[in-house]
N, C-alpha and C positions, 0 to 999 in steps of 0.2 A: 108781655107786660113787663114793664122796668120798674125797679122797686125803688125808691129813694130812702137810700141810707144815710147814716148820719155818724160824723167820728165822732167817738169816744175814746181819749185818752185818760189811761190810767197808771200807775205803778206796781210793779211785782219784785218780790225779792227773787235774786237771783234762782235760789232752785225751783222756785213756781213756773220763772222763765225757760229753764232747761227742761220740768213735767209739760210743759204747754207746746216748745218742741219736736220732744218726745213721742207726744199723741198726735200732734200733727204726721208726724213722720209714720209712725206707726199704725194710727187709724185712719189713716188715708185720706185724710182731709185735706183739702186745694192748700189752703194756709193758717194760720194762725186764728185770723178772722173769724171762716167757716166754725173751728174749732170752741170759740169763744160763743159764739151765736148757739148752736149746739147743747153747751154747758150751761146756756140761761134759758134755752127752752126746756131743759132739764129740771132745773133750778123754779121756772115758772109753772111746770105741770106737778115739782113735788108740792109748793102751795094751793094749787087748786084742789090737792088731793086733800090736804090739811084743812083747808077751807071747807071744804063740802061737807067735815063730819059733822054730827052731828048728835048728841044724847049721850049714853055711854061707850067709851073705849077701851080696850086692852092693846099696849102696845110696847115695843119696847125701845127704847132710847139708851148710842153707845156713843159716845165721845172720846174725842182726844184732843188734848190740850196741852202744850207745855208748861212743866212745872213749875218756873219761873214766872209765869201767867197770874191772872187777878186769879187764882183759887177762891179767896174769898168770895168774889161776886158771883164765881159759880158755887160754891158752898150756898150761899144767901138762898138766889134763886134755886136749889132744893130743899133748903127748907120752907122758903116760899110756899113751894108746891107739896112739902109733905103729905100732904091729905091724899094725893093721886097717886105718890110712889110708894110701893108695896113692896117691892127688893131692889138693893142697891147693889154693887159690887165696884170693888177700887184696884187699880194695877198699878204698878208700877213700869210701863213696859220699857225705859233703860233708862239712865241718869238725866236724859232731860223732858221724860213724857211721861204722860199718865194714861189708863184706860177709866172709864167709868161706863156703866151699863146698868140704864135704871130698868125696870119693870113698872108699866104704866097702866094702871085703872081707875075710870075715870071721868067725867064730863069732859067734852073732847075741848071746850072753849078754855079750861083747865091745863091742858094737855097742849095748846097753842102757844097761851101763855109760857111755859115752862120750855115749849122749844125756843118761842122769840127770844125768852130770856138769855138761854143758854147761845142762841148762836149771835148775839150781841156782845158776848165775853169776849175778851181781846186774848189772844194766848187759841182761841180754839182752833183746832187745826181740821178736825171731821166733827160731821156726826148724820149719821143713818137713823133715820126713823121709820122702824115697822109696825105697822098696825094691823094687829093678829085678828082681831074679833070687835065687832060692831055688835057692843052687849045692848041691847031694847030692855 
């Protein structure tokens, strides 16, 4: 079976271009391509994972963002969602980054919200979403 592909072009700042690479070279990947396919089947099964919760959650959400970033609009969006964040924590991790690691309990449509929001911020650079317990 031949699969019909289709380009996509896009732009990366340089060090994205040097990690992208990297992982090619390193994780053994044919080429960039493979590597990038990969990364969005990744990116597509963590939403189906986010999609499917349902009622309440426990979870925890860690970000990184540069400082120089809209902070405010990720500021907004936690207070936004205050209602579902129960601990928060702030880093500094060196003069141009931040950490943030919410603790998340919660209606999970709640907890959707606050990721969309957060990974629509311009400045963010990560963020890992773990989802401890499936509270009924």
């Amino acid at each position: 079976m031949v699969l019909s592909l289709t380009i996509v072009t896009f732009s990366l700042p340089q060090d994205l271009e040097k990690n992208l690479n990297d992982i090619v070279k390193c994780m053994g990947f044919l080429n960039r391509s493979e590597a990038i396919r990969h990364a969005l089947r990744l990116l597509a099964s963590e939403l189906m994972v986010l999609e499917s919760l349902k009622g309440k959650v426990l979870a925890i959400i860690a970000v990184v963002y540069r400082r120089d970033s809209q902070k405010t609009k990720v500021h907004r969006i936690q207070h936004e969602h205050g209602d579902i964040i129960n601990a928060y924590f702030h880093a500094h991790i060196d003069n141009k980054k931040c950490l943030e690691i919410m603790v998340v309990h919660g209606d999970a449509e709640r907890l959707r919200g606050l990721v969309n929001g957060l990974r629509g911020s311009r400045g963010l650079e990560q963020m890992k979403v773990a989802v401890l317990n499936r509270v009924e």
